[in-house]
N, C-alpha and C positions, 0 to 999 in steps of 0.2 A: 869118362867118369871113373872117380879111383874107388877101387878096391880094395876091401878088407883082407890084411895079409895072416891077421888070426880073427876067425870069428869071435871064438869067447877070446873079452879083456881079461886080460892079466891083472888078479886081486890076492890083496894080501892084507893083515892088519896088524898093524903097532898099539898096542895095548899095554896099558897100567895099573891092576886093578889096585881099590882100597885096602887097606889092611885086612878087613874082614870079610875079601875078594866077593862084597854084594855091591849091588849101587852102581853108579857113575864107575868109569873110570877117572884115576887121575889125569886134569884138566892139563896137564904140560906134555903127556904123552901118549894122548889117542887120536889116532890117525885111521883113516879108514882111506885106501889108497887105490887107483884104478891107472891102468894107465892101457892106453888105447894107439894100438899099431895098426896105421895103414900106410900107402904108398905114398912120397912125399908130396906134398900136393902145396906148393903157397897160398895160408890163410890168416889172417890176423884175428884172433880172438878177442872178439869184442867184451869188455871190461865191464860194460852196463846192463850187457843182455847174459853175464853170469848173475849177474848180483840182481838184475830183476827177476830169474829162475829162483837163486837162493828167497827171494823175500815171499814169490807166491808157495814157495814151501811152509814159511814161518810166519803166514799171516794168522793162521789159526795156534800158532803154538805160543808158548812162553820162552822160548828160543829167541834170539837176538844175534842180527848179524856182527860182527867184531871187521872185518876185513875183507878185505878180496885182492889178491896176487896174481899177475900172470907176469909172469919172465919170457924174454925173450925167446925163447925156446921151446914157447905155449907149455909150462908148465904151471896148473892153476891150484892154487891155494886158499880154499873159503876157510875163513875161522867163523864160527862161532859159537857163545857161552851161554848159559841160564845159572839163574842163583844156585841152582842146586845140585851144580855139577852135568855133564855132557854122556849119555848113554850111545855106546858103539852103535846097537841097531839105526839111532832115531840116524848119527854119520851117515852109514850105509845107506837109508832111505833117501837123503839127503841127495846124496851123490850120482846115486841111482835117478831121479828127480832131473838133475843138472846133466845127467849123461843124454838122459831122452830129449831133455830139451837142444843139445847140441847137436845129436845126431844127424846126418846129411850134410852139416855145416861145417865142422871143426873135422879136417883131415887126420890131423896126429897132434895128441894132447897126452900132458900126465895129473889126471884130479888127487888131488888130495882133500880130502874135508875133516876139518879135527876142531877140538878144542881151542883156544886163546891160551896161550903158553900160562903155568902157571910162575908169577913171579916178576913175569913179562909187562912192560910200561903199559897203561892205559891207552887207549885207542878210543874209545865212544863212552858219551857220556853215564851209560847204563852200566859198564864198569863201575863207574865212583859210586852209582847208587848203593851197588851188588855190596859193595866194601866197606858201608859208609858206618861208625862202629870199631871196624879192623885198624892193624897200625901200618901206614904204610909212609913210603919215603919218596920226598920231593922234589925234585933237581930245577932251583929256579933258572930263568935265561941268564941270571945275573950270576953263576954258577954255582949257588949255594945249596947246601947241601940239608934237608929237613926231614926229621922224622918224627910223628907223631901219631895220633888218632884223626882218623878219615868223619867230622861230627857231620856235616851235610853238603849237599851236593843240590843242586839245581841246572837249569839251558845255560847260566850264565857263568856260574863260578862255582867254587866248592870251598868247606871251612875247614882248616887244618887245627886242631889242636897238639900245642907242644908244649913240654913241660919244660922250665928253665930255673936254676938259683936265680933270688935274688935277696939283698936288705929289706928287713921289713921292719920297718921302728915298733921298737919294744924287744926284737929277739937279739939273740946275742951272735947268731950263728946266722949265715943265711937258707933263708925256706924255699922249697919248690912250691915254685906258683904257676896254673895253665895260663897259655896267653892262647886267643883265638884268632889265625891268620887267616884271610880269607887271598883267594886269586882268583884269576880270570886264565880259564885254561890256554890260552897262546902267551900265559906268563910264563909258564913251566915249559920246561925240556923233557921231564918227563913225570909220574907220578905211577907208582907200582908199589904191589902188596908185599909186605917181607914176611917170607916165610918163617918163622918161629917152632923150632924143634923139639923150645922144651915142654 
């Protein structure tokens, strides 16, 4: 049976706070990070039984899963968002949660549990919800390039509005007028919110 070569995991946290250092952390750079040394022991991390851990986490919360990662090297990566930004504790609880549930099972692992990058393409539908309002940019398969307003989102597709010149009889000059695109998400390459500075 293998043995723990440090009892306590080795933890540390990558943290972004808001301008007004209350609230959330910034969603592209909170990380809540553990990583777990014992003797090498061959185990393959099962992909379904993190991500069934992460959801009996979030079945009461407003929290949404975004992803789940493990590399070859069982290093595991849960993302996930809420509309209103990611709080380092609920991470930490999070991780904590996913740690107990692997315990006896997973030899040598490194958790990471963070936010959904901010900035970073779409991954689950509840992203487009969270955005829907905001301006974000398109990348169709046909490799075109779109930016506009995120107007709605539903299971099937979502509505893009983009503003273009065009002739409009009677003006002399041409007008911007909104056109509404609609797609079906395996039409896109990718779809992600642009950060705006000013």
């Amino acid at each position: 049976k293998c043995k723990k070569i440090c009892i306590t995991p080795l933890l540390f946290v990558l943290l972004h706070w808001n301008d007004d250092d209350e609230g959330p952390a910034s969603p592209s750079f909170l990380y809540y990070h553990i990583i777990h040394q014992k003797q090498k022991f061959s185990y393959m991390i099962d992909r379904q039984q993190v991500i069934d851990l992460t959801n009996e986490w979030l079945a009461d919360k407003e929290y949404f899963l975004v992803d789940v990662v493990i590399s070859k090297d069982d290093k595991i990566t849960v993302e996930i968002d809420h509309a209103e930004g990611v709080w380092i504790e609920d991470c930490a609880e999070l991780s904590r949660h996913i740690e107990n549930g692997l315990n006896g099972e997973a030899d040598d692992y490194e958790l990471e549990v963070g936010s959904a990058g901010l900035g970073q393409p779409f991954k689950v539908i509840q992203q487009y919800m969270n955005h829907i309002g905001l301006e974000v940019e398109v990348l169709t398969k046909e490799g075109k390039k779109l930016k506009g307003i995120l107007k709605e989102a539903n299971e099937n597709d979502f509505a893009l509005a983009i503003s273009k010149k065009e002739k409009v009889e009677g003006a002399k000059r041409p007008q911007i007028v909104e056109e509404e695109l609609r797609f079906a998400y395996d039409a896109v390459k990718y779809t992600k919110y642009i950060i705006n500075f000013k």
